[in-house]
TORROMI-612915 format. One record per residue (C-alpha): residue number from 1; residue in three letters; x, y, z. Coordinates in Angstrom, 1 decimal. Example, Ala and Ser with C-alpha at 12.3 -4.5 7.8 and 13.67 -1.06 7.14 Angstrom:
2
+-----+--------+--------+--------+--------+
: num : residu :      x :      y :      z :
+-----+--------+--------+--------+--------+
:   1 :    Ala :   12.3 :   -4.5 :    7.8 :
:   2 :    Ser :   13.7 :   -1.1 :    7.1 :
+-----+--------+--------+--------+--------+
***
This chain:
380
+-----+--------+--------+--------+--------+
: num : residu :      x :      y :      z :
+-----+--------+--------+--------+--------+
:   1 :    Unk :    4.5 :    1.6 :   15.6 :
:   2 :    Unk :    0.6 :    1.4 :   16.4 :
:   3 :    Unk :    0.0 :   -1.3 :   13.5 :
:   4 :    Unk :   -4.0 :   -0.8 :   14.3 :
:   5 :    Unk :   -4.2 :    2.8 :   12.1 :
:   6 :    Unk :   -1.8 :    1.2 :    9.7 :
:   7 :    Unk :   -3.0 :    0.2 :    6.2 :
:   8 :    Unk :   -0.5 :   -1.5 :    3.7 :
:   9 :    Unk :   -1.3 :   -1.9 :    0.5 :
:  10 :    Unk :    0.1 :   -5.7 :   -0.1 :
:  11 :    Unk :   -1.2 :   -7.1 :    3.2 :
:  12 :    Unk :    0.9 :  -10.3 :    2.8 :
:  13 :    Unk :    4.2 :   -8.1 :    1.8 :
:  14 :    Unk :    7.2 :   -9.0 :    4.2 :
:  15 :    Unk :    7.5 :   -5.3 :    5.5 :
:  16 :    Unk :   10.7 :   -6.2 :    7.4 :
:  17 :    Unk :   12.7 :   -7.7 :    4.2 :
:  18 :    Unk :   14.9 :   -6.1 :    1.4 :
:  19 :    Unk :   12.5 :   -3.9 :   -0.9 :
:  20 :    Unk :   11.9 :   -0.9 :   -2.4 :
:  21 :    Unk :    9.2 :    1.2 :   -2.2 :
:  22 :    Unk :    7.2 :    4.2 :   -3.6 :
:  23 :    Unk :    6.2 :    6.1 :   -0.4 :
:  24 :    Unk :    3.1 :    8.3 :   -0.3 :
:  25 :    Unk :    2.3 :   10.6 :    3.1 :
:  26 :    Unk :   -0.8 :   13.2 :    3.3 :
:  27 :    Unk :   -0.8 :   16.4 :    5.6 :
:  28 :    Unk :   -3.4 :   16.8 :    8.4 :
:  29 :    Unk :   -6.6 :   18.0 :    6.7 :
:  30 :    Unk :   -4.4 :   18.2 :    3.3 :
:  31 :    Unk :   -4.0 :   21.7 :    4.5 :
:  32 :    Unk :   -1.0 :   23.1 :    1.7 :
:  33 :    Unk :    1.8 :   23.1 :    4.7 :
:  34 :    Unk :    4.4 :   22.1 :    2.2 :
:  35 :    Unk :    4.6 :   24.6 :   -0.3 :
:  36 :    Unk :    3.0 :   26.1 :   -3.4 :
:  37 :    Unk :    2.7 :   25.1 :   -7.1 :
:  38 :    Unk :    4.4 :   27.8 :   -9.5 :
:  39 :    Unk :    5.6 :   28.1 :  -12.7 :
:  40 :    Unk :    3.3 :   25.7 :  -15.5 :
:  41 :    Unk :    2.5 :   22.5 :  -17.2 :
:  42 :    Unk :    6.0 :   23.5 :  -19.2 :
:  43 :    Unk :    8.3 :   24.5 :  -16.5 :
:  44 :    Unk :    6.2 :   23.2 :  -13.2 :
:  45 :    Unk :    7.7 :   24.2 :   -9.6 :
:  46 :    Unk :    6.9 :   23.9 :   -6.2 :
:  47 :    Unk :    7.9 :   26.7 :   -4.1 :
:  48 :    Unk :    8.7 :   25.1 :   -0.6 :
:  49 :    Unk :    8.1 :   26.6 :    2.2 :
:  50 :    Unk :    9.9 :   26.2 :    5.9 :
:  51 :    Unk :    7.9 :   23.8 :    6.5 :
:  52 :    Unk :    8.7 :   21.4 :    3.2 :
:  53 :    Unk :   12.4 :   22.6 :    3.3 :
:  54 :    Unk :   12.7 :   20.6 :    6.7 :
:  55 :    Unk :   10.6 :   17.5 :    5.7 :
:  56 :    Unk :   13.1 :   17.3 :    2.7 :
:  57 :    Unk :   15.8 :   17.8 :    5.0 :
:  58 :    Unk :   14.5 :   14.9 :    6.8 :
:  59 :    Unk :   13.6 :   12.8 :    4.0 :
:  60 :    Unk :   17.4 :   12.5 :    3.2 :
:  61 :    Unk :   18.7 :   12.3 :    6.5 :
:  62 :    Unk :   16.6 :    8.5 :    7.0 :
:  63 :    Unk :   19.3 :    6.8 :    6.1 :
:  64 :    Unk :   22.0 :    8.1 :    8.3 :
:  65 :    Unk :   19.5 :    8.6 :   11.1 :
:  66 :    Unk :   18.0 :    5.2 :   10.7 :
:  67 :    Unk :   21.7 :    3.6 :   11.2 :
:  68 :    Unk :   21.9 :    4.2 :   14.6 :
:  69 :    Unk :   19.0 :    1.8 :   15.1 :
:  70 :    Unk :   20.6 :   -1.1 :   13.3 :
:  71 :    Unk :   18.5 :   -0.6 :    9.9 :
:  72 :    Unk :   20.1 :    0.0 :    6.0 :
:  73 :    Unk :   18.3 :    2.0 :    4.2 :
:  74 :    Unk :   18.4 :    4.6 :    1.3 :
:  75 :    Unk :   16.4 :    7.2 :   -0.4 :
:  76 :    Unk :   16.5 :    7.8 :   -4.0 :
:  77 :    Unk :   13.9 :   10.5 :   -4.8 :
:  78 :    Unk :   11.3 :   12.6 :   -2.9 :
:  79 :    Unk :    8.8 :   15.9 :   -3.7 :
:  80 :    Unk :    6.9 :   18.4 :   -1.2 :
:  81 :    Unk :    3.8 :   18.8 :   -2.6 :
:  82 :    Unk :    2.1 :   21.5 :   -1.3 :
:  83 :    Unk :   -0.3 :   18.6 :    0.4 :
:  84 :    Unk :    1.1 :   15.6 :    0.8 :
:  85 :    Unk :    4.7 :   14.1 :    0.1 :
:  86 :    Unk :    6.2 :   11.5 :   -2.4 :
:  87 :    Unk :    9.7 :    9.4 :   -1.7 :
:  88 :    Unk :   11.3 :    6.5 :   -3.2 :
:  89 :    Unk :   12.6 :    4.1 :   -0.3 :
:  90 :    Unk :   15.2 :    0.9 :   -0.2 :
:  91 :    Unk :   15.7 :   -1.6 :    2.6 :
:  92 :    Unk :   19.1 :   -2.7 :    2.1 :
:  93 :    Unk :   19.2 :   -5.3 :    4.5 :
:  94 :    Unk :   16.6 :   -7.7 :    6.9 :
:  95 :    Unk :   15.4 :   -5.4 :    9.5 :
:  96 :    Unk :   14.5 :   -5.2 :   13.3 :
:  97 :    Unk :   11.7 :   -2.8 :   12.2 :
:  98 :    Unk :    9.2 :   -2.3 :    9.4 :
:  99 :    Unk :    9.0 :   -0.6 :    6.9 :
: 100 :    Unk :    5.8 :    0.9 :    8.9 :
: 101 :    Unk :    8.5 :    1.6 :   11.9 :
: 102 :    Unk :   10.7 :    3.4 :    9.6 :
: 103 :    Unk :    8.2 :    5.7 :    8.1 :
: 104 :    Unk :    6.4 :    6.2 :   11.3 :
: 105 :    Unk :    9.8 :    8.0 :   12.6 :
: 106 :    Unk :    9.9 :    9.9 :   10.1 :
: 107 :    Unk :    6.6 :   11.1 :   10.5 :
: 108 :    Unk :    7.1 :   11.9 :   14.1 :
: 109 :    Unk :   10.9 :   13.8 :   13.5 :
: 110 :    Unk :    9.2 :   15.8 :   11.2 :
: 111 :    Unk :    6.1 :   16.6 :   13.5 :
: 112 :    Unk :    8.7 :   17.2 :   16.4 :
: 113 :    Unk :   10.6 :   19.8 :   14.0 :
: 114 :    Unk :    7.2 :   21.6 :   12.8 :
: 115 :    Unk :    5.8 :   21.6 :   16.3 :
: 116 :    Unk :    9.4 :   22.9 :   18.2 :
: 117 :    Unk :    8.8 :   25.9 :   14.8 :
: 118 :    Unk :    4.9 :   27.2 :   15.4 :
: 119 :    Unk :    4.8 :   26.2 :   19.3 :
: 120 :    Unk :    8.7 :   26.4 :   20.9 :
: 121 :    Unk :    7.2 :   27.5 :   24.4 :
: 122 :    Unk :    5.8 :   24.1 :   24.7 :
: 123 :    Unk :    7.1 :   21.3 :   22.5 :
: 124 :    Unk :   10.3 :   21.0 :   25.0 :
: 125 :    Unk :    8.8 :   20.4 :   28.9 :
: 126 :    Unk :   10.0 :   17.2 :   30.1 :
: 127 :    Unk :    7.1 :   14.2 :   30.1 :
: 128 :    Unk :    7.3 :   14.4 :   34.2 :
: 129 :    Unk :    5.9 :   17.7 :   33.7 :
: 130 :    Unk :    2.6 :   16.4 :   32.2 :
: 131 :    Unk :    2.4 :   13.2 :   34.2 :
: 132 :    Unk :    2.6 :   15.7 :   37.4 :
: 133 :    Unk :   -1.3 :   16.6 :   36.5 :
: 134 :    Unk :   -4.0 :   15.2 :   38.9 :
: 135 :    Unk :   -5.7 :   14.3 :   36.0 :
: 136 :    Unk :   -3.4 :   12.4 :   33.9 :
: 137 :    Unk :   -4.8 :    8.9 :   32.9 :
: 138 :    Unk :   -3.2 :    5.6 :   34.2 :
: 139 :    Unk :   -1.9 :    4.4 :   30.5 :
: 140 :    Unk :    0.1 :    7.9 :   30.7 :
: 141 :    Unk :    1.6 :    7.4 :   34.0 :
: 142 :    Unk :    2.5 :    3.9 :   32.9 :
: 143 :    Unk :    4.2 :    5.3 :   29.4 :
: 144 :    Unk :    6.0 :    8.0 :   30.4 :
: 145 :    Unk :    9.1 :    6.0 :   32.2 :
: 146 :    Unk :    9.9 :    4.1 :   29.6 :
: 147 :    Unk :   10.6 :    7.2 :   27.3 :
: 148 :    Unk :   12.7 :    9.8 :   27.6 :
: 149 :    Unk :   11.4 :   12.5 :   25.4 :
: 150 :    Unk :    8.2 :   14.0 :   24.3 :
: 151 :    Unk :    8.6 :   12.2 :   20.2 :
: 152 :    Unk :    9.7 :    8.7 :   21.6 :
: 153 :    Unk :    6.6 :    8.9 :   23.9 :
: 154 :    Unk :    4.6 :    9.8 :   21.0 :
: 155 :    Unk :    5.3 :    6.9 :   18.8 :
: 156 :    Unk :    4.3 :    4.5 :   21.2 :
: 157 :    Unk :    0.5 :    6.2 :   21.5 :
: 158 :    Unk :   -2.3 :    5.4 :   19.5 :
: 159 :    Unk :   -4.6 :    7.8 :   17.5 :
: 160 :    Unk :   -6.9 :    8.1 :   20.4 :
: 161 :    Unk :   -4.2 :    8.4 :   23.5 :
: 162 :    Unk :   -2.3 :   10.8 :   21.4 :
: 163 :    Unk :   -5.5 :   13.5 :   20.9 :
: 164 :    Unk :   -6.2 :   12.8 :   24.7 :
: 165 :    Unk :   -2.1 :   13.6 :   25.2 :
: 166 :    Unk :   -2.6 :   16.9 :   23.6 :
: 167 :    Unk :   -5.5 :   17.3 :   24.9 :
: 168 :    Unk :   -4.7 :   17.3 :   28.7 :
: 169 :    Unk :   -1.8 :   19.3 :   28.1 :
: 170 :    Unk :   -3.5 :   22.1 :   26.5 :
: 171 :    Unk :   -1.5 :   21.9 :   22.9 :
: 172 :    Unk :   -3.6 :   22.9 :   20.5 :
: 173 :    Unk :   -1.6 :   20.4 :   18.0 :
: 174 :    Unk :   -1.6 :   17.7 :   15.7 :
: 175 :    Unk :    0.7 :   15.8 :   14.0 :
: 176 :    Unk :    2.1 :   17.1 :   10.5 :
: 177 :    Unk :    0.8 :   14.0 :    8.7 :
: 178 :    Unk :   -2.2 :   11.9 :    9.1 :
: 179 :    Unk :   -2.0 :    8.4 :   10.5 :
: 180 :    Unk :   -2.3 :    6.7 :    7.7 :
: 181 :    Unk :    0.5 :    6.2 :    4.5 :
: 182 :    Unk :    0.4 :    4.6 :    1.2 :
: 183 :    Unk :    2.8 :    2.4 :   -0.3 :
: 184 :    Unk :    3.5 :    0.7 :   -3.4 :
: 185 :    Unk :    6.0 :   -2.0 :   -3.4 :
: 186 :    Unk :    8.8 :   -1.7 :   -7.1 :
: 187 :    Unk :    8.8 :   -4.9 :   -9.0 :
: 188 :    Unk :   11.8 :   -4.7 :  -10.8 :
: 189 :    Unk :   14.6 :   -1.8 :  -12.4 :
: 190 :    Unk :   12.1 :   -0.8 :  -14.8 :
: 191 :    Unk :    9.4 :   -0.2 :  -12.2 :
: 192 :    Unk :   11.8 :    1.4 :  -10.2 :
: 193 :    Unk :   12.7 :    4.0 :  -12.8 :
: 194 :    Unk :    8.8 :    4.4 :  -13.5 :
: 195 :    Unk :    8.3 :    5.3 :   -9.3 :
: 196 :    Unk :   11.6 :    8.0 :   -9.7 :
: 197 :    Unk :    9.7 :    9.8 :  -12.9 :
: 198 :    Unk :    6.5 :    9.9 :  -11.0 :
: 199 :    Unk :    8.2 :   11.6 :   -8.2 :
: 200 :    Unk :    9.6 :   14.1 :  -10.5 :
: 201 :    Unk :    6.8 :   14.5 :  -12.0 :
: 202 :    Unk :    4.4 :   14.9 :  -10.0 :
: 203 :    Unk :    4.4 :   19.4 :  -10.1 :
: 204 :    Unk :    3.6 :   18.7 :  -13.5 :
: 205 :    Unk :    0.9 :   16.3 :  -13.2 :
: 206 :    Unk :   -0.4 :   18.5 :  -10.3 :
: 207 :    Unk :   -0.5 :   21.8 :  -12.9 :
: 208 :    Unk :   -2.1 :   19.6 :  -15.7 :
: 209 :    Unk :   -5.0 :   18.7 :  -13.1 :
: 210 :    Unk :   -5.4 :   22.0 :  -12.1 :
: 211 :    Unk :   -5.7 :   23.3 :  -15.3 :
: 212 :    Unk :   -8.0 :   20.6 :  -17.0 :
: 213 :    Unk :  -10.6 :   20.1 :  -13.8 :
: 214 :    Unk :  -13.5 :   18.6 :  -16.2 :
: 215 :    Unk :  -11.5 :   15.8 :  -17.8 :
: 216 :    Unk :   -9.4 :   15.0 :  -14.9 :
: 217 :    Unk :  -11.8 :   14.7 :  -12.2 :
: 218 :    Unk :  -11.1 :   12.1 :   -9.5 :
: 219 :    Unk :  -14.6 :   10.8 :   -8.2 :
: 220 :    Unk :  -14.7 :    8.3 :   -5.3 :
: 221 :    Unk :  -18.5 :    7.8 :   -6.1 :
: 222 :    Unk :  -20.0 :    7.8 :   -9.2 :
: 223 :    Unk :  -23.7 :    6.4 :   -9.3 :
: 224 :    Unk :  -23.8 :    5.1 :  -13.2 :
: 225 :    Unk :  -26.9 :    2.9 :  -13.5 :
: 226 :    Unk :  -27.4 :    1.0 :  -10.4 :
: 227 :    Unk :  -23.9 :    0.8 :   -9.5 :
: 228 :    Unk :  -21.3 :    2.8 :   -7.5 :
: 229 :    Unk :  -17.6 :    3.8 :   -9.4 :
: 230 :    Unk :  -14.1 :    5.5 :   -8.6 :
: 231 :    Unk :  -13.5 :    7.6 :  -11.6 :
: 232 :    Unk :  -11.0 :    9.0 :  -12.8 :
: 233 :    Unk :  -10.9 :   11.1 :  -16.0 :
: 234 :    Unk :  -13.7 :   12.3 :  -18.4 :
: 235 :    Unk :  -17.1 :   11.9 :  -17.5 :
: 236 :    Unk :  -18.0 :   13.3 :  -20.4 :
: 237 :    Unk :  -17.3 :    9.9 :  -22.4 :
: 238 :    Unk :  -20.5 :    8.3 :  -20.5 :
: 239 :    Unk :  -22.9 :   10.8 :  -22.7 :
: 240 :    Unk :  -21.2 :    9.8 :  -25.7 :
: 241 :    Unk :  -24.1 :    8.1 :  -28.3 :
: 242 :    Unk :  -22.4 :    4.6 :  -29.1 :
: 243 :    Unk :  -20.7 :    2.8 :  -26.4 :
: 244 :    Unk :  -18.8 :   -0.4 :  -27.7 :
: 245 :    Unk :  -17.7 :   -3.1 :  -25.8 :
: 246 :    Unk :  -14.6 :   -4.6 :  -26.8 :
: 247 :    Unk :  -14.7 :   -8.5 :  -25.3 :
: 248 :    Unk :  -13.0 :  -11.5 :  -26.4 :
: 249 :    Unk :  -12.0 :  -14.7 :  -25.4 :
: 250 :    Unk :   -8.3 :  -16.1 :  -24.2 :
: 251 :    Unk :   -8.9 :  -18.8 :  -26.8 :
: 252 :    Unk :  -10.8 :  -19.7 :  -29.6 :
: 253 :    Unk :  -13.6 :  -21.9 :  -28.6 :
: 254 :    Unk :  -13.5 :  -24.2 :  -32.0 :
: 255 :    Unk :   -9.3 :  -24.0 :  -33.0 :
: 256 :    Unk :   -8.2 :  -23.8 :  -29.4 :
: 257 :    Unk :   -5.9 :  -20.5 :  -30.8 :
: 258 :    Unk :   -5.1 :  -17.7 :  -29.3 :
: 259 :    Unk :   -7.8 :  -15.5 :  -30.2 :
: 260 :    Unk :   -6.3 :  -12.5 :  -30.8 :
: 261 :    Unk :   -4.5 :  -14.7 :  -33.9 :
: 262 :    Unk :   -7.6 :  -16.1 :  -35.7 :
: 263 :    Unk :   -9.5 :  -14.5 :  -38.6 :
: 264 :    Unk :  -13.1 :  -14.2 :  -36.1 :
: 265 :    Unk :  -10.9 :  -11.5 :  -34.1 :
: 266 :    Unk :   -9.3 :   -9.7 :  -37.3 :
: 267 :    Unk :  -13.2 :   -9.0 :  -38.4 :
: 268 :    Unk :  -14.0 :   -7.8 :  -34.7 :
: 269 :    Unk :  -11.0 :   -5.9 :  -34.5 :
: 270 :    Unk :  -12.4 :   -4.1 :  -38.3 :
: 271 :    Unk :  -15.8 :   -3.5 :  -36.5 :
: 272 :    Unk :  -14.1 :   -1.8 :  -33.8 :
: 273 :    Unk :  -12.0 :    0.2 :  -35.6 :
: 274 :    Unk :  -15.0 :    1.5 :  -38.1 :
: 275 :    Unk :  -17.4 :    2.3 :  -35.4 :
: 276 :    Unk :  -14.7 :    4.8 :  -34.1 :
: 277 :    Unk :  -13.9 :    6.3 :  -37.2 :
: 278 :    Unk :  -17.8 :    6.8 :  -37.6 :
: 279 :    Unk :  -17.6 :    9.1 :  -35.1 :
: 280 :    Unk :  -19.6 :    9.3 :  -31.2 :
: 281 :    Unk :  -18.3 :    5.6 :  -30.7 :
: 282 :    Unk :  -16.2 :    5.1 :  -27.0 :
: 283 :    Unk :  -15.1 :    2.1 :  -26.9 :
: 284 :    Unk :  -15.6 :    0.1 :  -23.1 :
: 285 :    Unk :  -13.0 :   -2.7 :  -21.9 :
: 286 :    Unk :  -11.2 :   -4.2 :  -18.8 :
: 287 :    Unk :   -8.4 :   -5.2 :  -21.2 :
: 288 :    Unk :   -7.7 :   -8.7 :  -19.8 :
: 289 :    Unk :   -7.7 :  -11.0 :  -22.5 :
: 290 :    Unk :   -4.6 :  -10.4 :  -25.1 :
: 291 :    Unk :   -7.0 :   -9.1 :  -27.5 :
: 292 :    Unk :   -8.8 :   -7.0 :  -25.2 :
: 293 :    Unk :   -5.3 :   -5.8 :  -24.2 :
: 294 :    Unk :   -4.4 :   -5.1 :  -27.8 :
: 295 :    Unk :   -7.4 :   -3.0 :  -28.7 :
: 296 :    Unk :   -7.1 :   -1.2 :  -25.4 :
: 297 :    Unk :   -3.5 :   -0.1 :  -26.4 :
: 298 :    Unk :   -4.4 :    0.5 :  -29.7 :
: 299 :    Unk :   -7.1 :    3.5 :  -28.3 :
: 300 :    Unk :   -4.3 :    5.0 :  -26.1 :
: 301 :    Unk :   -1.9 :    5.0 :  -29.1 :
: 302 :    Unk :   -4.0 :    6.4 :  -31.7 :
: 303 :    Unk :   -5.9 :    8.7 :  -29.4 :
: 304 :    Unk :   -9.3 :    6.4 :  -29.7 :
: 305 :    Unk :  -12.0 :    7.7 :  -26.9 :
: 306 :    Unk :  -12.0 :    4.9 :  -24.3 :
: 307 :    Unk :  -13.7 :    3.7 :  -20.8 :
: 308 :    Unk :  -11.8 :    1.6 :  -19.2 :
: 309 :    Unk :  -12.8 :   -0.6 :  -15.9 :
: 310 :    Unk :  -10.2 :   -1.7 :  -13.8 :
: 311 :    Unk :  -10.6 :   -4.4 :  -10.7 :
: 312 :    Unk :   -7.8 :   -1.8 :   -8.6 :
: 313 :    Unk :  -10.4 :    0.5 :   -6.3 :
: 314 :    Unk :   -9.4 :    4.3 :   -6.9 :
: 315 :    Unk :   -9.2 :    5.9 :   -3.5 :
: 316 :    Unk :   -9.0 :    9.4 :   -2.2 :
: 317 :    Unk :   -5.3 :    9.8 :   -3.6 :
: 318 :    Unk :   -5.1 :    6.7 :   -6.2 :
: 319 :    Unk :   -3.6 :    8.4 :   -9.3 :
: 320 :    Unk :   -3.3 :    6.8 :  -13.4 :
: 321 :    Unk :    0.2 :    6.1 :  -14.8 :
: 322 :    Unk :    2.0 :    8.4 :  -16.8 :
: 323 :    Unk :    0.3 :    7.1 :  -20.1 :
: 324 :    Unk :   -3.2 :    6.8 :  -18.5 :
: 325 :    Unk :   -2.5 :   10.0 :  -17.0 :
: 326 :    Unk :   -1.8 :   12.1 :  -20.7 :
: 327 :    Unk :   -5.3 :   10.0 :  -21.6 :
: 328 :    Unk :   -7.2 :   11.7 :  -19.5 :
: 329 :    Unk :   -5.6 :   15.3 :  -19.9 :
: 330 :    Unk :   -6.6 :   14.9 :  -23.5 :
: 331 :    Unk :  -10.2 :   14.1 :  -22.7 :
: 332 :    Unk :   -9.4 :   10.8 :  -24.0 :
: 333 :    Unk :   -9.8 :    8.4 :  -21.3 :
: 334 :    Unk :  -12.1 :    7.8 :  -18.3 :
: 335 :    Unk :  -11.2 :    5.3 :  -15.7 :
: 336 :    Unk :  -13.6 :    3.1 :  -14.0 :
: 337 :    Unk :  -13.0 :    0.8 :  -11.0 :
: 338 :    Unk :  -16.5 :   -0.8 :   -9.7 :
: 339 :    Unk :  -17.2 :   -0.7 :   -5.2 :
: 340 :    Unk :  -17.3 :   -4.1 :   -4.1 :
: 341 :    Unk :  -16.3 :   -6.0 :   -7.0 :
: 342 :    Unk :  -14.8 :   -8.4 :   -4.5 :
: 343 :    Unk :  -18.5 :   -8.9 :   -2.6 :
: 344 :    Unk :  -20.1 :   -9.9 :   -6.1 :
: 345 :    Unk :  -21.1 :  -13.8 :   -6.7 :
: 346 :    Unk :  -19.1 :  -16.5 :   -7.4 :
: 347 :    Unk :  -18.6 :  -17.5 :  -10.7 :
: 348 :    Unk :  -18.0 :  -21.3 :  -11.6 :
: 349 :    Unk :  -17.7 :  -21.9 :   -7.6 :
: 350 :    Unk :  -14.3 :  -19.4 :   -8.6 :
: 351 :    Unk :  -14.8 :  -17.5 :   -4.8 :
: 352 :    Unk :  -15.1 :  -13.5 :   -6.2 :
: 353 :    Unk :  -11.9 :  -12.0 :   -4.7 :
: 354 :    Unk :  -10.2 :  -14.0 :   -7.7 :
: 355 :    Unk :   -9.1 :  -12.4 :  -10.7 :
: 356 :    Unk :  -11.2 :  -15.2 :  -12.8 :
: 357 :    Unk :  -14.3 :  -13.7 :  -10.8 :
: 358 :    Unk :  -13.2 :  -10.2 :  -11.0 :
: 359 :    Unk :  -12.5 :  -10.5 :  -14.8 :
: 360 :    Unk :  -15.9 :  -12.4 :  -15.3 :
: 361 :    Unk :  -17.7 :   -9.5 :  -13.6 :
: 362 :    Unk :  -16.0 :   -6.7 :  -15.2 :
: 363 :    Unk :  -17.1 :   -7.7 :  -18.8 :
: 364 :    Unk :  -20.3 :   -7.8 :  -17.4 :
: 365 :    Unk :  -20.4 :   -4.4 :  -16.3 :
: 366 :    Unk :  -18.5 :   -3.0 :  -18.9 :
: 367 :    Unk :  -21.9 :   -4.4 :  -21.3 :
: 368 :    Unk :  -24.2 :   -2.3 :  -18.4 :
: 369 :    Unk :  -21.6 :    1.0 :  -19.0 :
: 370 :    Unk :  -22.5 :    0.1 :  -23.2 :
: 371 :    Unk :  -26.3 :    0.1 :  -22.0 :
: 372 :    Unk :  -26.4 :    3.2 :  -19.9 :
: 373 :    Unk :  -27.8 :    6.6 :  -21.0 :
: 374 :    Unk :  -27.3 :    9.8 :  -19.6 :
: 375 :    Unk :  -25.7 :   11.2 :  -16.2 :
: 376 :    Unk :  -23.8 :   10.0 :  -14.0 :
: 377 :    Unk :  -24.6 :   11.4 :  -10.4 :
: 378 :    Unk :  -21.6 :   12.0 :   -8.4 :
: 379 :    Unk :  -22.5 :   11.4 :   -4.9 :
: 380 :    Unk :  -20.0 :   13.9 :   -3.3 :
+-----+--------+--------+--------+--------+
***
């Protein structure tokens, strides 16, 4: 695998150990390859095309193709969306490979299969062919006798060899998915069960978005103040007239108690809750202490308007939780995660890529959110 255009999301995750993993690959260009989205947010469907029918097929045969190299694994859920792809992943056993060395073949089976479908005439000439050019480069003619076919060759190349590969051999081609993958690594049974029911779901979730574009936009930069967001969710709750921040401390600074037990947060918590029922209040929290948490939990339940700032970047294909998620599609909820949070000052000589830093800053901004008026500009 070419480790240089590969971006895990737990850098210090043992990739060749037992694991399970929620898998996340994107089409070239997110051109809609895959499929289409029918039916609706009741009964949701994607319609697969040729194309998605044979990355499925491929999806499920990992495990026994994956065998012959020595490595146990097993798939336990995966959806073709028209753009990108979702799969559920275990490593059964210590591997040879990585997880990255898994995924990267399949990638390439399936951009063999596509290619050998919209180009037949050309995806099958022998390697010698193309290293018979007066112009092939050195690291080609170097390559080529330690593979013996066009995929295996493939694999081996990075970004930049492979676009001067097609290049020389007049294939106007790419490969079916971008370099790139996400993953997210399960924690336990019940997180395991939460990655399966955001696989299935995911037609539905695709629908709702579709349908609700205002309160379920996904911004990678939002200028709010003098600061730059990922958002996620209603903008809509920045305009609102009363902004309250919700902020308390892990402990009581006099009794030492939890704070979420003493009487000082009971008459917070009855401030809270009245300026909400008084109408045009949002309330604005990270949620990190317990009573933060509580009050933050209390808005999702009972359906309170809430902005909440999380230290987790939102990228170009981060998506909420299911609970989140149903926030948002109700107008409810607007997620904030603040660019370069981990560049900010040190607090208490705490470096800032700590989650005492992070959390420090995140109150702070969440009283700037409470202080701004007006729009946000999304810088597109």
């Amino acid at each position: 695998m070419n480790t240089a255009t590969y971006r895990p999301r737990n850098p210090g995750h043992d990739y060749y150990g037992c694991g399970i993993y929620l898998v996340t690959l994107v089409i070239s260009g997110r051109e809609a390859l895959l499929g289409r989205l029918g039916g609706d947010a009741v009964h949701p469907q994607v319609q697969l095309s040729p194309v998605g029918e044979m990355v499925r097929q491929m999806w499920e045969q990992t495990p026994e193709k994956q065998i012959h190299h020595g490595n146990h694994v097993a798939v336990h859920a995966c959806v073709c969306m028209p753009d990108h792809f979702h799969g559920v992943i275990e490593v059964m056993k210590p591997m040879q490979w990585s997880l990255g060395d898994v995924i990267q073949a399949f990638k390439a089976s399936c951009t063999s299969r596509w290619q050998q479908q919209s180009l037949p005439n050309s995806t099958n000439r022998p390697i010698s062919v193309d290293c018979s050019l007066s112009e092939v480069p050195a690291w080609l003619r170097e390559k080529a006798p330690y593979h013996s076919n066009e995929g295996s060759l493939i694999r081996s190349l990075s970004k930049k060899q492979r676009q001067e590969y097609y290049a020389l051999i007049t294939r106007q081609c790419r490969p079916l998915f971008d370099d790139n993958y996400d993953d997210t690594v399960c924690l336990d049974d019940r997180h395991l069960k939460a990655m399966i029911s955001y696989v299935n779901d995911n037609p539905r979730r695709a629908i709702v978005r579709r349908l609700l574009p205002d309160v379920m936009q996904r911004c990678l930069h939002v200028r709010i103040g003098n600061r730059s967001y990922g958002a996620f969710g209603n903008l809509f709750l920045l305009r609102w007239a009363n902004k309250v921040q919700v902020q308390c401390h892990r402990r009581h600074p006099i009794s030492g108690q939890p704070y979420e037990k003493t009487a000082d947060y009971a008459q917070q918590h009855e401030q809270w809750a009245a300026a909400v029922m008084g109408g045009a209040t949002v309330i604005v929290t990270p949620g990190i202490s317990r009573g933060e948490l509580m009050m933050k939990n209390e808005c999702m339940e009972k359906g309170y308007p809430l902005i909440h700032l999380q230290k987790e970047p939102i990228g170009p294909y981060w998506k909420p939780e299911q609970r989140r998620f149903e926030a948002c599609a109700h107008g409810r909820l607007l997620i904030l995660a603040p660019w370069g949070l981990d560049t900010m000052q040190a607090v208490n000589g705490v470096p800032a890529d700590s989650d005492y830093t992070r959390f420090h800053h995140l109150n702070h901004i969440a009283a700037d959110i409470c202080a701004f008026s007006g729009d946000a500009k999304i810088i597109r």
